[in-house]
C-alpha positions as MATLAB code, in Angstrom:
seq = 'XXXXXXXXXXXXXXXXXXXXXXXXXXXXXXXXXXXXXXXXXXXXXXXXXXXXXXXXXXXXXXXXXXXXXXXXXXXXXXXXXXXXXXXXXXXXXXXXXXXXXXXXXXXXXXXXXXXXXXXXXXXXXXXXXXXXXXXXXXXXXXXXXXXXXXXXXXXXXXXXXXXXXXXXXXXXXXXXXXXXXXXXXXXXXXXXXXXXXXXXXXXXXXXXXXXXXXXXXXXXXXXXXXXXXXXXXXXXXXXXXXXXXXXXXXXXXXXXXXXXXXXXXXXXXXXXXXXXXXXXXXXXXXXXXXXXXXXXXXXXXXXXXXXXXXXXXXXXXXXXXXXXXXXXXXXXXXXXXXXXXXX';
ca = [
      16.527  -70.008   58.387;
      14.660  -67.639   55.894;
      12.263  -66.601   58.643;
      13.559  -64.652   62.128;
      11.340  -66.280   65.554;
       8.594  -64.303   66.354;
       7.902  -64.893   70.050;
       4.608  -66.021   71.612;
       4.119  -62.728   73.266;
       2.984  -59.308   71.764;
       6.254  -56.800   73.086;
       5.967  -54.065   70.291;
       3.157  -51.270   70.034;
       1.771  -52.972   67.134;
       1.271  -56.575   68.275;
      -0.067  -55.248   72.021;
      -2.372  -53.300   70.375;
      -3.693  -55.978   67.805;
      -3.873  -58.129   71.157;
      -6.020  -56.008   72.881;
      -8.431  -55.796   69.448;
      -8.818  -59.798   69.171;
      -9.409  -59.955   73.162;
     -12.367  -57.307   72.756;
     -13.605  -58.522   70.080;
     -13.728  -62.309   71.781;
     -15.363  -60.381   75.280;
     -17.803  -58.699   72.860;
     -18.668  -61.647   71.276;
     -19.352  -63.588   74.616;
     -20.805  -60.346   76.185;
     -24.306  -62.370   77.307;
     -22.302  -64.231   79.841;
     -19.804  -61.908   80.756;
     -21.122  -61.134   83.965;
     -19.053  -58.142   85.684;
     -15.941  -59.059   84.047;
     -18.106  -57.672   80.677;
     -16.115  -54.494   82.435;
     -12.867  -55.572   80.983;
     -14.208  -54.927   77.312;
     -13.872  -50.884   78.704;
     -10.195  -51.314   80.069;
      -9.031  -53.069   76.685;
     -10.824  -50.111   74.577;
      -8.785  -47.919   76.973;
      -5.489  -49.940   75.811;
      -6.869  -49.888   72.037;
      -7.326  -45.485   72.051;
      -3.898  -45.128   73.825;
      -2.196  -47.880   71.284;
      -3.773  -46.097   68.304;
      -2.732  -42.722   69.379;
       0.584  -43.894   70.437;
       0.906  -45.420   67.160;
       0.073  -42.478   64.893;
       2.183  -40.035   67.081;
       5.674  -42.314   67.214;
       5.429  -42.917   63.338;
       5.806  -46.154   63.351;
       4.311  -47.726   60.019;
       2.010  -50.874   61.604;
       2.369  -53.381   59.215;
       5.747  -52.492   58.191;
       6.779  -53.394   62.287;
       5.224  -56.583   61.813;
       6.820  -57.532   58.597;
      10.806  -56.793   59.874;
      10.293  -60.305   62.403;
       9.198  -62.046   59.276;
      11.672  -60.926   56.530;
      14.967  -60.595   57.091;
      16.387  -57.131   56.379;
      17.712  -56.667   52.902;
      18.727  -53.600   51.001;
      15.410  -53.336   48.838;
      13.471  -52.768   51.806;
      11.749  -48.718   52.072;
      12.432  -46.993   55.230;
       9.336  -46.875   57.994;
       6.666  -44.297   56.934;
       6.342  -40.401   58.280;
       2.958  -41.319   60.205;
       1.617  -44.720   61.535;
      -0.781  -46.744   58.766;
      -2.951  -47.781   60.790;
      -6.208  -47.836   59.240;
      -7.179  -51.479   59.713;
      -7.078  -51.366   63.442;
      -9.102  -48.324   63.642;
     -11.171  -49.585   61.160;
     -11.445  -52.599   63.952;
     -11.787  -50.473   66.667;
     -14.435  -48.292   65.619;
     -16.401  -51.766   64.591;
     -15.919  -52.678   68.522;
     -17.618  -49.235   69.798;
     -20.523  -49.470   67.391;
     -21.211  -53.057   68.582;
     -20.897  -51.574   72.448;
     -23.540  -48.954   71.729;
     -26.069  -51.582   69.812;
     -25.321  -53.794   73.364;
     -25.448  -51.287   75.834;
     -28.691  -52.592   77.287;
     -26.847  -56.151   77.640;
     -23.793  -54.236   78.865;
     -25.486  -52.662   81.693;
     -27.476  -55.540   83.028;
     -24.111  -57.489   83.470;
     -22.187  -54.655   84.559;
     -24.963  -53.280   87.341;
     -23.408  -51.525   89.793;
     -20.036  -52.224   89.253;
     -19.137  -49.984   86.650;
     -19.990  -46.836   88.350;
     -17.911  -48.285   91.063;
     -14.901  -48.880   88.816;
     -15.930  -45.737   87.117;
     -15.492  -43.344   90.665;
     -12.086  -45.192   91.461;
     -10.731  -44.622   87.995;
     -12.452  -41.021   86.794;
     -11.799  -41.268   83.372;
     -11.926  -38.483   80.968;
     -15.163  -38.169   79.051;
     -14.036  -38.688   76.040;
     -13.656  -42.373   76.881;
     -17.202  -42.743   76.685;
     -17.529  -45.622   76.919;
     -16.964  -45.204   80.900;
     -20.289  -43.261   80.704;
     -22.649  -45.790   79.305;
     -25.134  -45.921   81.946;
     -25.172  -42.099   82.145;
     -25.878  -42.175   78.261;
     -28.709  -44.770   78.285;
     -30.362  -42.712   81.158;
     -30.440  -39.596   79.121;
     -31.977  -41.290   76.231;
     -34.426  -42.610   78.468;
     -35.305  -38.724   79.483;
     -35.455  -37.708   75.386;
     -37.561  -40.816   74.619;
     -40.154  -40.116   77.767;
     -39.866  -36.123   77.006;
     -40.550  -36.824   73.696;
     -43.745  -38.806   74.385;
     -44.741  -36.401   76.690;
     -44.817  -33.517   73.931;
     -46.253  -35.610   71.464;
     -48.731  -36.539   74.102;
     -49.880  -33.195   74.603;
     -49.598  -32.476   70.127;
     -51.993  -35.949   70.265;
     -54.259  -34.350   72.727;
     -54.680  -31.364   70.965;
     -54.885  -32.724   67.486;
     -57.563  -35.005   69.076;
     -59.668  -32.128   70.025;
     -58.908  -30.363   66.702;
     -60.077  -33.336   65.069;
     -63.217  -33.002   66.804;
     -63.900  -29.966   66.274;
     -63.038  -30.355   62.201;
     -65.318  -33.588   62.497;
     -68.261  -31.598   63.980;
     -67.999  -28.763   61.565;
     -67.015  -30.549   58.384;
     -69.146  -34.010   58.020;
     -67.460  -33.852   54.467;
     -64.989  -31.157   54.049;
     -64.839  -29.115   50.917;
     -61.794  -29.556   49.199;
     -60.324  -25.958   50.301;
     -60.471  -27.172   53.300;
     -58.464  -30.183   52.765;
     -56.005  -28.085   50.910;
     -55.544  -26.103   53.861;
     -55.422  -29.023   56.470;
     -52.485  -30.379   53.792;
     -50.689  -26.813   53.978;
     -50.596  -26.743   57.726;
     -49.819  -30.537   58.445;
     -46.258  -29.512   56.399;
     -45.676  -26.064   58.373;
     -45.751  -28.394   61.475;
     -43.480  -30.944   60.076;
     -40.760  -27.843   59.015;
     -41.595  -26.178   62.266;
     -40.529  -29.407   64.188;
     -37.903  -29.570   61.375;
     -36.540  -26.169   62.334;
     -37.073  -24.392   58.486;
     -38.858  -21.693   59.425;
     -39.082  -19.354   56.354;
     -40.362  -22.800   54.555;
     -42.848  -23.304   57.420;
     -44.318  -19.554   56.995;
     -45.595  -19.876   53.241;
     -47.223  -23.298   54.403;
     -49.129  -21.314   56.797;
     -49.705  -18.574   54.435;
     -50.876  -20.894   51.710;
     -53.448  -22.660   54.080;
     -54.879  -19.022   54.922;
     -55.192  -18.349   51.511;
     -57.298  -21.192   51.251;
     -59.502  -20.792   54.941;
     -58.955  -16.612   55.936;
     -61.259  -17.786   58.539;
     -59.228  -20.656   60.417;
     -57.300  -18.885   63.508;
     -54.825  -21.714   63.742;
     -52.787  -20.951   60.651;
     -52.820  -16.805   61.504;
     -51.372  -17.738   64.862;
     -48.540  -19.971   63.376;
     -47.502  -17.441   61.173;
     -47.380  -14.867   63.752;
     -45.648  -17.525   65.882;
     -42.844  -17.577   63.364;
     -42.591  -13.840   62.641;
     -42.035  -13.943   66.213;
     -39.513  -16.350   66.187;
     -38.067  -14.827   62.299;
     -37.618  -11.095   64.814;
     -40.240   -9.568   62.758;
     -42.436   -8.213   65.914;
     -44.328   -5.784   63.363;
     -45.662   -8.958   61.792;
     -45.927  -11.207   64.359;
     -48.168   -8.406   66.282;
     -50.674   -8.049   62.886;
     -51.115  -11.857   62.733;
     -51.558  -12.735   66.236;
     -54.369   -9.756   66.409;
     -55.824  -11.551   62.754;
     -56.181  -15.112   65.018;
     -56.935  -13.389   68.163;
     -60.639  -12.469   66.773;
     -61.004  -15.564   65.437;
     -61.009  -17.170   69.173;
     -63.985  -17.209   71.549;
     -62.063  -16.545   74.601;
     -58.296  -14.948   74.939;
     -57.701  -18.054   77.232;
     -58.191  -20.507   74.544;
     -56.059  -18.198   72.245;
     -52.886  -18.015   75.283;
     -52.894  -22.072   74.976;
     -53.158  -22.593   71.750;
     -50.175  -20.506   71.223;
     -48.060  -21.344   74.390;
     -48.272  -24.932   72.560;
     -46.799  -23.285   69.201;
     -44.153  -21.402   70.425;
     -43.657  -24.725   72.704;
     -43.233  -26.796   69.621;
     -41.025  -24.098   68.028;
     -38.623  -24.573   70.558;
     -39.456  -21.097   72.394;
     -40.097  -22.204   75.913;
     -39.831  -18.884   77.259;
     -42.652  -17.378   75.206;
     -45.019  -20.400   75.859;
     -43.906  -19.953   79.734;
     -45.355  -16.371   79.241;
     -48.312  -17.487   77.701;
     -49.251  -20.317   79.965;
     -48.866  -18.197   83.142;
     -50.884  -15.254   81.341;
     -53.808  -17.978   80.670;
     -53.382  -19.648   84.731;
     -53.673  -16.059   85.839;
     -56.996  -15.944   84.034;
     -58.603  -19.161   84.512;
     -56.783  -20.706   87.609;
     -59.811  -23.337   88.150;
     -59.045  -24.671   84.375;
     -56.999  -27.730   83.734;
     -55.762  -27.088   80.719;
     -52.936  -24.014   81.973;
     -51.977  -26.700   84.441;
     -51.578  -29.271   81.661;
     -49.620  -26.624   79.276;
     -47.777  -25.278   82.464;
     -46.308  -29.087   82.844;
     -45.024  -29.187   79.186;
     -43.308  -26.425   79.228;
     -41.639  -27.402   82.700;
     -40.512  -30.415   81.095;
     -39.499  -28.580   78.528;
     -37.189  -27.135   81.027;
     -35.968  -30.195   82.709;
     -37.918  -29.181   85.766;
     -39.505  -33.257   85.971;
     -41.007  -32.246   89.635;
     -43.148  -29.310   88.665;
     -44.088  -31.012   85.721;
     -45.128  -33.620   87.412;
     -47.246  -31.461   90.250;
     -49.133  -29.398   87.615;
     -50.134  -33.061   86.015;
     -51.500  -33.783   89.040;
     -53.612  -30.577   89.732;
     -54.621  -31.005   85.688;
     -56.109  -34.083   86.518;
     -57.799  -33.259   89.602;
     -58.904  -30.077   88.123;
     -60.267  -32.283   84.854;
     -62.179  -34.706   87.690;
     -64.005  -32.293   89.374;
     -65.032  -30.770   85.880;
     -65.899  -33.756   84.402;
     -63.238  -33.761   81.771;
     -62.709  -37.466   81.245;
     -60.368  -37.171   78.039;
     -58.256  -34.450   79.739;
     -58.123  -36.583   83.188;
     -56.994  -39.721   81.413;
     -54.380  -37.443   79.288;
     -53.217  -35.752   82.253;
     -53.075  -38.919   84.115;
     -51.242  -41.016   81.144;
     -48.340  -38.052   81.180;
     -48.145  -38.327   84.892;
     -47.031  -42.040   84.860;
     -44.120  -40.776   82.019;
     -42.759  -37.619   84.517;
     -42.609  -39.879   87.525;
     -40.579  -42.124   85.475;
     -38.332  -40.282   84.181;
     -37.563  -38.488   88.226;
     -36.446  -41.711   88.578;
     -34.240  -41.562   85.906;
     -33.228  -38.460   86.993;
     -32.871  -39.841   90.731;
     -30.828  -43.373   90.007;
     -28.587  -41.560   87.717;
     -24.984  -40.507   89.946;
     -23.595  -37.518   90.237;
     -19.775  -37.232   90.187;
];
């Protein structure tokens, strides 16, 4: 016979590991109606890492393995390689994970309960993430709610802005829409953490309006942030006179050293401005950003409340509906927080 047998069964590395690739890939492929046993797709990507690295450390070439029960031995053939080829089946493999992160929602509603169950019994390392799905999804839950509730409170701000712009400028001159242009990109590099790009934004849309306190307090914002206190102190006194009250001025900065990342300063300033005006809403609606800046959901969640009673009893409808909306996001994410386990 030209050919050896090659038996029914996979009994070398190679042919158990390309096993447990074509029966993950057939369980991914039926994942909708896996039920719980979707949970043996994690215990054959456990197989498929320890193959791979068992692979590459032995030196055993892949493909050459496979070819010596095909080919009889002759003396033309090379030797077996220094390190494993096995590019294809990684190739495969990390095909398999990327389809397990698009499906993760699918995952977890077959899975339920049972894979934190299998998870506790086994304790696998983290690097197996795939173990750790649920864990995952809940923390992009938080980021996705967190994030709405900062750009919640940007919205609510930019809505009063807006206002205020609206009032003053029926038809703004075009300096003014050059500066409007300069600081709408030092927010996008502020979010975008480029500072020193941010700061001649700012500077370029005070060139334009001297008289617009906004743009002085960004810059002294980032001077702050750039250590450049000398700076930082010269601009925030430039905005500071440019305010009608030093309350208004506290919040309007807590929310730009919030939004450069700086909760401690905007901590400082929000407790500064409570201390001042603890009958005003807004601290309390400030105060909760910058707790869930924090990761502190519960506080957060109480100074929403008093914001919104607070707005009520003023008769701040926007603020009271705001406060209200963000409210609804914070309790859901403390159940987030709350459902996911702690091992």
């Amino acid at each position: 016979m030209s050919k050896h047998f090659v038996p029914s069964t996979a009994h070398t590395p190679a042919d158990r590991l390309r096993k447990a690739l074509d029966q993950a890939e057939m369980r991914m492929g039926n994942l909708r109606r896996a039920g719980p046993q979707a949970l043996e797709i994690l215990d054959l990507m456990d197989q498929i890492a320890q193959g791979l690295h068992e692979l590459e450390t032995t030196g055993l070439d892949v493909h050459a393995e496979h070819a010596r029960f095909e080919t009889p031995p002759t003396s033309n053939l090379q030797p077996p390689t220094s390190s494993a080829d096995v590019r294809a089946e990684h190739a495969r493999f990390e095909t398999l994970q990327r389809q397990l992160q698009r499906q993760q929602k699918s995952f977890l509603r077959q899975t339920g309960a049972a894979l934190r169950e299998e998870r506790a019994a086994l304790k696998p390392d983290r690097a197996r993430w795939w173990w750790y799905l649920d864990e995952r999804a809940a923390e992009q839950r938080k980021l996705r709610v967190r994030r709405a509730l900062t750009w919640g409170t940007v919205a609510a701000v930019v809505l009063v802005v807006a206002g205020l712009l609206y009032d003053r400028f029926i038809a703004p001159p075009p300096e003014v829409r050059e500066a409007f242009q300069h600081k709408a990109r030092g927010e996008s590099l502020v979010e975008a953490g480029d500072l020193q790009a941010a700061l001649v934004e700012f500077e370029s849309a005070t060139a334009f309006t001297p008289d617009d306190p906004e743009s002085l307090l960004w810059q002294g914002v980032i001077h702050a942030e750039l250590n450049a206190p000398d700076q930082a102190e010269i601009a925030f006194d430039a905005a500071f006179a440019l305010y009608d009250t030093e309350y208004g001025f506290l919040l309007e900065r807590a929310m730009a050293y919030l939004r450069a990342g700086d909760v401690a300063a905007a901590s400082a300033d929000v407790e500064q401005a409570i201390a001042q005006n603890p009958e005003e809403g807004r601290g309390y609606y400030m105060r909760a950003s910058v707790a869930a800046g924090q990761g502190d959901y519960s506080t957060a969640a109480e100074d929403l409340e008093k914001a919104a009673e607070l707005a009520n009893a003023a008769g701040n409808t926007q603020l009271e509906a705001t406060a209200r909306t963000q409210l609804a996001m914070m309790l859901q994410l403390l159940i987030s927080q709350q459902a996911t386990p702690t091992e």
